[in-house]
KOLDO-696036 format. One record per atom (N, C-alpha, C): atom name; residue number from 1; residue in one letter; z, x, y. Coordinates in nm, 2 decimals. Atoms other than C-alpha are relative to their C-alpha. Example, Ala and Ser with C-alpha at 12.3 -4.5 7.8 and 13.67 -1.06 7.14 Angstrom:
2
 name resi resn     zz     xx     yy
    N    1    a   0.00   0.09  -0.12
   CA    1    a   0.78   1.23  -0.45
    C    1    a   0.00   0.09   0.12
    N    2    s   0.00  -0.09  -0.11
   CA    2    s   0.71   1.37  -0.11
    C    2    s   0.08  -0.08   0.11
% end
This chain:
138
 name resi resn     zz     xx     yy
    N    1    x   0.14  -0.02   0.03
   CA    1    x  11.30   5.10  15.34
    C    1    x  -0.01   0.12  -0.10
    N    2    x   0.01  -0.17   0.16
   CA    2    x  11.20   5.29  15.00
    C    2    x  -0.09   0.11   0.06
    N    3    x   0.05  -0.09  -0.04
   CA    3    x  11.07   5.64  15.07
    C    3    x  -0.12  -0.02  -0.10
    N    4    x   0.11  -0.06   0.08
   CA    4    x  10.68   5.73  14.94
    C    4    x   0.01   0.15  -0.09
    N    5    x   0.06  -0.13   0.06
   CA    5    x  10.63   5.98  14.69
    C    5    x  -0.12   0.07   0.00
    N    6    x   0.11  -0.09  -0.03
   CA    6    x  10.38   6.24  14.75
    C    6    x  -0.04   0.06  -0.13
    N    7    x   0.03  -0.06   0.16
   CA    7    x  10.42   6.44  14.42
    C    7    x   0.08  -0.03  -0.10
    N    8    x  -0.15  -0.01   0.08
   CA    8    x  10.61   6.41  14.12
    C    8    x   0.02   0.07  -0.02
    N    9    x  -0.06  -0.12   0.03
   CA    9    x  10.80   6.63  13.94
    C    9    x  -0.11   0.14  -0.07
    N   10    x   0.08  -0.11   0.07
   CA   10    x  10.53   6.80  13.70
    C   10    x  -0.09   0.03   0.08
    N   11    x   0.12  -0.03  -0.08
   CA   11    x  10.27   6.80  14.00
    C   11    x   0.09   0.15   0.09
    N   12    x  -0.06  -0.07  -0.06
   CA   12    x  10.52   7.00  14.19
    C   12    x   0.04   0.14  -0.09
    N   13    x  -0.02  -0.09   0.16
   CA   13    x  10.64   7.21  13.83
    C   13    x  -0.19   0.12   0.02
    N   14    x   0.13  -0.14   0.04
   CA   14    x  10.24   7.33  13.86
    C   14    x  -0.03   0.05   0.13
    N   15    x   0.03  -0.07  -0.18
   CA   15    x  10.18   7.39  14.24
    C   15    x   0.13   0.12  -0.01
    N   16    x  -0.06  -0.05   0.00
   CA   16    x  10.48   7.59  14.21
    C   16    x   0.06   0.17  -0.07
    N   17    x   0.07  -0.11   0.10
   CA   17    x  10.44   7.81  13.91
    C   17    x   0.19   0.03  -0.07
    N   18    x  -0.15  -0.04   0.06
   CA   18    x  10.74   8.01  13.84
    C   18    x   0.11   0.01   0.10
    N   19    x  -0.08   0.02  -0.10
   CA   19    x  10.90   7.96  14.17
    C   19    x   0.06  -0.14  -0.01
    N   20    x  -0.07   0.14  -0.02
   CA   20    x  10.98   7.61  14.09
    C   20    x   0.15   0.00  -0.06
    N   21    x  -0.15   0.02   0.02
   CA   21    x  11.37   7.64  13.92
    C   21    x   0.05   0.05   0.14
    N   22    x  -0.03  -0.01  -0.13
   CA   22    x  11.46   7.85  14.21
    C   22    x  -0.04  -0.08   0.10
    N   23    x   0.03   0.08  -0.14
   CA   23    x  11.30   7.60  14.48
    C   23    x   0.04  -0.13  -0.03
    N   24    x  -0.06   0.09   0.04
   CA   24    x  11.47   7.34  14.31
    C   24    x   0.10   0.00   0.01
    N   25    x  -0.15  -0.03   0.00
   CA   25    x  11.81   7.45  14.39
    C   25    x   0.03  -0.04   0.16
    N   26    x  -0.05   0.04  -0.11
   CA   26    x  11.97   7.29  14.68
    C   26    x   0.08   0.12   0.05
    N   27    x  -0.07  -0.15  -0.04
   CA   27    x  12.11   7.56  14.92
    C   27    x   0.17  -0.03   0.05
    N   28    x  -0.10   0.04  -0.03
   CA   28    x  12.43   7.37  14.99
    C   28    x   0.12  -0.01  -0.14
    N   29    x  -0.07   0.03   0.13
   CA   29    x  12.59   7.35  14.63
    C   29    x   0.10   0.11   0.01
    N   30    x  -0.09  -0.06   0.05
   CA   30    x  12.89   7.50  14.54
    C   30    x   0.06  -0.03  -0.14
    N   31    x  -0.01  -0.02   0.13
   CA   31    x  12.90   7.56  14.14
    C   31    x   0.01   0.13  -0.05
    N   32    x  -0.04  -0.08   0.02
   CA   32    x  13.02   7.83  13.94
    C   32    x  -0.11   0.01  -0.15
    N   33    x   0.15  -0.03   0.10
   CA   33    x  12.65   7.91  13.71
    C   33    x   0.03   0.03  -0.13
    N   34    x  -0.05  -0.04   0.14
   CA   34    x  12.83   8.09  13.46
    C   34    x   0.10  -0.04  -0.07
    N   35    x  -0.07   0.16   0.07
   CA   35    x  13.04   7.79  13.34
    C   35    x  -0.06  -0.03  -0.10
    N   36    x   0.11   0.09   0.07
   CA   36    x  12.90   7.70  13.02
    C   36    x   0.01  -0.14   0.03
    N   37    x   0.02   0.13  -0.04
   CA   37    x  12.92   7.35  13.14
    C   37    x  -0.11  -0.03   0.08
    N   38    x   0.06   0.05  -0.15
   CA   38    x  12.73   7.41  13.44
    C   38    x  -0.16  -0.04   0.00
    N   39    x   0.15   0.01   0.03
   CA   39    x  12.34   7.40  13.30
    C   39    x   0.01  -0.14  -0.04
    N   40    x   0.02   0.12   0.02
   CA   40    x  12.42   7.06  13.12
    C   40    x   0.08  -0.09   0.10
    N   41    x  -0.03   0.08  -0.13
   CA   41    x  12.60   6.90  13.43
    C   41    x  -0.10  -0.03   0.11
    N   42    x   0.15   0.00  -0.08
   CA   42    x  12.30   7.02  13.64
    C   42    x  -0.13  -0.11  -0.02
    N   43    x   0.13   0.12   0.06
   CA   43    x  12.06   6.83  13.42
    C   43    x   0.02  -0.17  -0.04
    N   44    x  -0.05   0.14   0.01
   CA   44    x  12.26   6.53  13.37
    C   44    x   0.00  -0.06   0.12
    N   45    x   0.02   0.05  -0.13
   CA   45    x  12.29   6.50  13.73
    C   45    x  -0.17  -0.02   0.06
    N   46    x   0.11   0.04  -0.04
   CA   46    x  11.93   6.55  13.76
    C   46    x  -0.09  -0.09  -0.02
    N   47    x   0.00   0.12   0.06
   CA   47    x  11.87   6.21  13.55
    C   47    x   0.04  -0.08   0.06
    N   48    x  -0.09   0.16  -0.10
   CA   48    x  12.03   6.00  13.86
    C   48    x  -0.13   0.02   0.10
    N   49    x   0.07   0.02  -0.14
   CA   49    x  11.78   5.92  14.13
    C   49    x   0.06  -0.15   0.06
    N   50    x  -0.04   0.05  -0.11
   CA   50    x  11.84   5.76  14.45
    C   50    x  -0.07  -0.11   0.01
    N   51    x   0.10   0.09   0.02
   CA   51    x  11.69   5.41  14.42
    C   51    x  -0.10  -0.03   0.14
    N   52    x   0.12   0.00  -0.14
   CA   52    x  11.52   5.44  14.76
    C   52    x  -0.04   0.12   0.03
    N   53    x   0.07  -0.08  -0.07
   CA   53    x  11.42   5.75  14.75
    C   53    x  -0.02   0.13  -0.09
    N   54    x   0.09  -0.04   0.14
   CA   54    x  11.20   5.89  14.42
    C   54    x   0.06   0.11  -0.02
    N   55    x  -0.02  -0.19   0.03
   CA   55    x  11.39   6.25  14.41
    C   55    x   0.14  -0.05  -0.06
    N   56    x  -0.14  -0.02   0.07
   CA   56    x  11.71   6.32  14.20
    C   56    x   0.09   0.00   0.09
    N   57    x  -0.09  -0.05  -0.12
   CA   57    x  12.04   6.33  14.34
    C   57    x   0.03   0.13   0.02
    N   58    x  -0.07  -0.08  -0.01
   CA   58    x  12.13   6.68  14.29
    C   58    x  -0.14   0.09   0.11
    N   59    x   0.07  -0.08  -0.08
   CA   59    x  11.78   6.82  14.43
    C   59    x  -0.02  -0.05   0.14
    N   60    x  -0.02   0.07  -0.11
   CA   60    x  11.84   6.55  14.70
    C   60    x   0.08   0.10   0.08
    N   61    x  -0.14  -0.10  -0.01
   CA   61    x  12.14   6.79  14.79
    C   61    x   0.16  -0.08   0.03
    N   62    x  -0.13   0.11  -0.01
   CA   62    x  12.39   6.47  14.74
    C   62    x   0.08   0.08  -0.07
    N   63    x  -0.15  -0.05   0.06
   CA   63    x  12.64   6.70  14.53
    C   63    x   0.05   0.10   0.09
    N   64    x  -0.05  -0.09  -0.09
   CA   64    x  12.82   6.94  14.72
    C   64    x   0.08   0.12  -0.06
    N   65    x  -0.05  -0.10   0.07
   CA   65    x  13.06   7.09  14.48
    C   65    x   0.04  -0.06  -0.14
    N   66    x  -0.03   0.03   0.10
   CA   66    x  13.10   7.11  14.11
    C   66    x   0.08   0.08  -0.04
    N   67    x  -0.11  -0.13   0.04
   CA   67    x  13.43   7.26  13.97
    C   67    x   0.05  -0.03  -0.13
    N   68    x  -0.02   0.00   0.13
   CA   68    x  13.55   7.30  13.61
    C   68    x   0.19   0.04   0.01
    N   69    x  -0.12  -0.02   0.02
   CA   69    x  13.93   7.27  13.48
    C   69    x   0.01  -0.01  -0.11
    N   70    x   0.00   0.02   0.19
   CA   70    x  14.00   7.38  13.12
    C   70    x   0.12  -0.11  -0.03
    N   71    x  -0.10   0.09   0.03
   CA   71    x  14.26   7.15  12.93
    C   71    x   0.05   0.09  -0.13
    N   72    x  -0.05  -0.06   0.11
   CA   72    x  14.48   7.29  12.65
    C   72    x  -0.12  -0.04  -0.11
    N   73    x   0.05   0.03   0.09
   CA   73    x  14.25   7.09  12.39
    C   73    x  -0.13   0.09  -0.02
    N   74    x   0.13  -0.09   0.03
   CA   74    x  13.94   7.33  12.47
    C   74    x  -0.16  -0.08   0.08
    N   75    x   0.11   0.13  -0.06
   CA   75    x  13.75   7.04  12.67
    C   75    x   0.03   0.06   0.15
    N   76    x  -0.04  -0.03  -0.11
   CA   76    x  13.71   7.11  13.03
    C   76    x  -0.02  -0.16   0.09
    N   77    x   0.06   0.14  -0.11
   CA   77    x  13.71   6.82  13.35
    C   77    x  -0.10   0.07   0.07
    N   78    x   0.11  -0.01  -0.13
   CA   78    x  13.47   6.79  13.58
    C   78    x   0.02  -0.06   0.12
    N   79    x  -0.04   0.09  -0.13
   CA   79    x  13.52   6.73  13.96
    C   79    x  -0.17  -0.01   0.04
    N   80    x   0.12  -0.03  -0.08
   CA   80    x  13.21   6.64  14.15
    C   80    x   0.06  -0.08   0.16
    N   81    x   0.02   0.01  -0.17
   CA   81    x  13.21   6.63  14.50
    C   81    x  -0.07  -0.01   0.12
    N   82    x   0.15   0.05  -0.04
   CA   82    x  12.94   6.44  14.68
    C   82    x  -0.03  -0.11   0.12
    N   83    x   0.01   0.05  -0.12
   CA   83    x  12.77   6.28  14.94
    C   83    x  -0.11  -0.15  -0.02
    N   84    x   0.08   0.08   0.01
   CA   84    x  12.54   5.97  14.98
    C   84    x  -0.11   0.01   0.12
    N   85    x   0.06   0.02  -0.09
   CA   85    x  12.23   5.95  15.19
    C   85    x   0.03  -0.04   0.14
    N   86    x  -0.08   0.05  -0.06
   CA   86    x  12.44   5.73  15.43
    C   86    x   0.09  -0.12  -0.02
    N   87    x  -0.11   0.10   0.03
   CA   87    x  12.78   5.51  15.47
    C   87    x  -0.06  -0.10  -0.06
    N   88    x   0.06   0.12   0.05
   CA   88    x  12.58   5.22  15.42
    C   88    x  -0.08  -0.03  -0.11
    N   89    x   0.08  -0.01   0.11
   CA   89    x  12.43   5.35  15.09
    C   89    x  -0.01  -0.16  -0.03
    N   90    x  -0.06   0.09   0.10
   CA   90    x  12.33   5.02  14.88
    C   90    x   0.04  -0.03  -0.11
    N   91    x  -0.06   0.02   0.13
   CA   91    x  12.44   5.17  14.59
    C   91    x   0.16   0.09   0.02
    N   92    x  -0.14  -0.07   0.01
   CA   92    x  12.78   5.34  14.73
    C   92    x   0.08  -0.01  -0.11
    N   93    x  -0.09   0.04   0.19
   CA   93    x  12.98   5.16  14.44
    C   93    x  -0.03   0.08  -0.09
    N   94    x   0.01   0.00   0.14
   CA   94    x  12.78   5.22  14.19
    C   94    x  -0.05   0.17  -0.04
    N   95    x   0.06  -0.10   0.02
   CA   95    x  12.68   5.58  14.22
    C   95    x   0.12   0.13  -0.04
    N   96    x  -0.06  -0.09   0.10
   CA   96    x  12.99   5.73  14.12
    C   96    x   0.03  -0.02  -0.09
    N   97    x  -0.01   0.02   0.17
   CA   97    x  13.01   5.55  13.80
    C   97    x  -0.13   0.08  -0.05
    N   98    x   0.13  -0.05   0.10
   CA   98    x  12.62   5.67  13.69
    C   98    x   0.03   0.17   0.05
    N   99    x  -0.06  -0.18   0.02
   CA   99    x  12.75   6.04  13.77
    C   99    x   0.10   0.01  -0.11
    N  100    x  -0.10   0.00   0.10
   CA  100    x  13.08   5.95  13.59
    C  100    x  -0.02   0.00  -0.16
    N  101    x   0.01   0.08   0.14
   CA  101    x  12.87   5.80  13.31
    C  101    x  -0.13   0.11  -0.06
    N  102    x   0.12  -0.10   0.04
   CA  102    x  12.58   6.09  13.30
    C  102    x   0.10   0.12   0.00
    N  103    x  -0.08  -0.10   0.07
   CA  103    x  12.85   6.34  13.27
    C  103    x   0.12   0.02  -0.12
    N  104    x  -0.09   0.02   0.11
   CA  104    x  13.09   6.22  13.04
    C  104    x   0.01   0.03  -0.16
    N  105    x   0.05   0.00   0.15
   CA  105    x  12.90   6.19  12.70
    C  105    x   0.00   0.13  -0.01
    N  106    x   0.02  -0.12  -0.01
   CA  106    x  12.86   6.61  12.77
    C  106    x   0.08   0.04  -0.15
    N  107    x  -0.08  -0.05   0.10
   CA  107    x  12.99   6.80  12.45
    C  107    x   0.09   0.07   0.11
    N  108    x  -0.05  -0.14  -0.06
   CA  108    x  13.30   7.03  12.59
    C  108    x   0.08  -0.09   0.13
    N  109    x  -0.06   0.05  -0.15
   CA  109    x  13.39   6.77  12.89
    C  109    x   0.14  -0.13  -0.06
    N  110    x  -0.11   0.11   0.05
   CA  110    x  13.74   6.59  12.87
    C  110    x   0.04  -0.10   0.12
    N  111    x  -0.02   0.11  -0.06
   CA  111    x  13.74   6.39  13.18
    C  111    x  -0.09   0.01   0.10
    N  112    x   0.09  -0.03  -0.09
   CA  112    x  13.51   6.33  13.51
    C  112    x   0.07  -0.04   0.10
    N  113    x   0.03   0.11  -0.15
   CA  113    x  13.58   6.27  13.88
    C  113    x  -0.11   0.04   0.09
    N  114    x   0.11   0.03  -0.06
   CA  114    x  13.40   6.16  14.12
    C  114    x   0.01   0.00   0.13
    N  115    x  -0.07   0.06  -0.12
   CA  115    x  13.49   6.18  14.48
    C  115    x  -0.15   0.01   0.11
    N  116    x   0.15   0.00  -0.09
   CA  116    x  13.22   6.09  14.76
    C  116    x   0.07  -0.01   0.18
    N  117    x   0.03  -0.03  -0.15
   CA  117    x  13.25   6.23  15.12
    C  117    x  -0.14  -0.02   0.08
    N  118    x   0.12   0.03  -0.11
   CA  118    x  13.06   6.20  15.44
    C  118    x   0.04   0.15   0.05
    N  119    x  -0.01  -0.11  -0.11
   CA  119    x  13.20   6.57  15.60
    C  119    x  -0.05   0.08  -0.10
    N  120    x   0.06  -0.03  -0.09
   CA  120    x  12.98   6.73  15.61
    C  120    x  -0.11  -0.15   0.01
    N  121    x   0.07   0.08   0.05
   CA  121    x  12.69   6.42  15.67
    C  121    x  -0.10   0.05  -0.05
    N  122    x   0.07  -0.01   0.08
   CA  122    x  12.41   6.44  15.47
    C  122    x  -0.13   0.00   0.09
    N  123    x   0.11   0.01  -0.07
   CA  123    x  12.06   6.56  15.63
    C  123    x  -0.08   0.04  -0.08
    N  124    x   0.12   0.00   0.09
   CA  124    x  11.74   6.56  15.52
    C  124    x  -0.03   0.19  -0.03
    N  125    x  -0.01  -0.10   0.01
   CA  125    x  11.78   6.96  15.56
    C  125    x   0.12   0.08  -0.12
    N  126    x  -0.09  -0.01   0.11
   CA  126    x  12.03   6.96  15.24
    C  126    x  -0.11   0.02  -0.13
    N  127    x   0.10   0.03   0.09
   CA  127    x  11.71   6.88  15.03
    C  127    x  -0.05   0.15  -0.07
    N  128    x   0.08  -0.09   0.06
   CA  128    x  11.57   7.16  14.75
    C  128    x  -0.12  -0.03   0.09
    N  129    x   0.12   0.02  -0.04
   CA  129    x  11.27   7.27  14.88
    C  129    x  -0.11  -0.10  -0.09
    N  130    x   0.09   0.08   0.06
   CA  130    x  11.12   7.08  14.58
    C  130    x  -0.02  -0.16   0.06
    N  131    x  -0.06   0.16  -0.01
   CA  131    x  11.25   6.73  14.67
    C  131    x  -0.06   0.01   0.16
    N  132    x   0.02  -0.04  -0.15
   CA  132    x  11.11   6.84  15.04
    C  132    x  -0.14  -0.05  -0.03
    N  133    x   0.21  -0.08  -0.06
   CA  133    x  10.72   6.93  14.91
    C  133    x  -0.02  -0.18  -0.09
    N  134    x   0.07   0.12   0.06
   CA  134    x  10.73   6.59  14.65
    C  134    x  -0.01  -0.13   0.14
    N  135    x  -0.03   0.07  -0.11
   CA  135    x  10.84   6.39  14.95
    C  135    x  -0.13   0.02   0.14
    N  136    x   0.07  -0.03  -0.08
   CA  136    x  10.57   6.55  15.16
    C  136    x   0.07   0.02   0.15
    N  137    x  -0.09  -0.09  -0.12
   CA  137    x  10.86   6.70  15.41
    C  137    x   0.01   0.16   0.04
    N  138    x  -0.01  -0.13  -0.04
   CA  138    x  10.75   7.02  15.51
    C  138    x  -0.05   0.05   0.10
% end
């Protein structure tokens, strides 16, 4: 069953004001900010939505951990480490290729993975407060 959207992004951007980047931050993440990689991974990831359920993955709080490994060449990888709504996602397959494929093109990145856990599971308490107020979960 597809979830309703309540607000979207810019309705939420103005009810918000200047509290909206911080309330957009999932409180489960583990990323290292001052990575130059880590602003354009954020936003690439935040170009994937969940086809049942109107919010991005990353403000969803589906990533878990993003870690960076330089390479001699000056390119770094990217691990992501991530969850799905649940086992029975109907896009389990395919959702670590459109991570693999939204981080790749990145200037600076020389390889992607992708790995998708269930420990911890995934609850609706993982969610940015944003992805909470568009959803009308508060």
């Amino acid at each position: 069953m597809k979830m309703k959207q309540y607000a979207d992004k810019e309705m939420t951007k103005r009810a918000l004001g200047d509290e909206f980047e911080e309330m957009a931050e999932p409180g489960n993440i583990e990323v290292d900010y001052n990575h130059p990689l880590a602003k354009p991974v954020v936003a690439a990831l935040r170009e994937i939505y969940d086809p049942e359920i109107p919010v991005n993955i990353y403000e969803l709080g589906l990533i878990y951990i993003i870690s960076f490994t330089a390479n001699d060449d000056g390119t770094h990888d990217v691990a992501v480490k991530m969850t799905l709504t649940s086992p029975g996602c109907p896009v389990a397959q395919d959702m670590p290729v459109w991570v693999r494929d939204a981080i790749m093109p990145l200037e600076g990145v020389g390889g992607v993975e992708v790995d998708i856990t269930f420990e911890p599971p995934w609850t609706a308490a993982m969610m940015a407060e944003t992805a909470k107020l568009q959803l009308n979960m508060f």
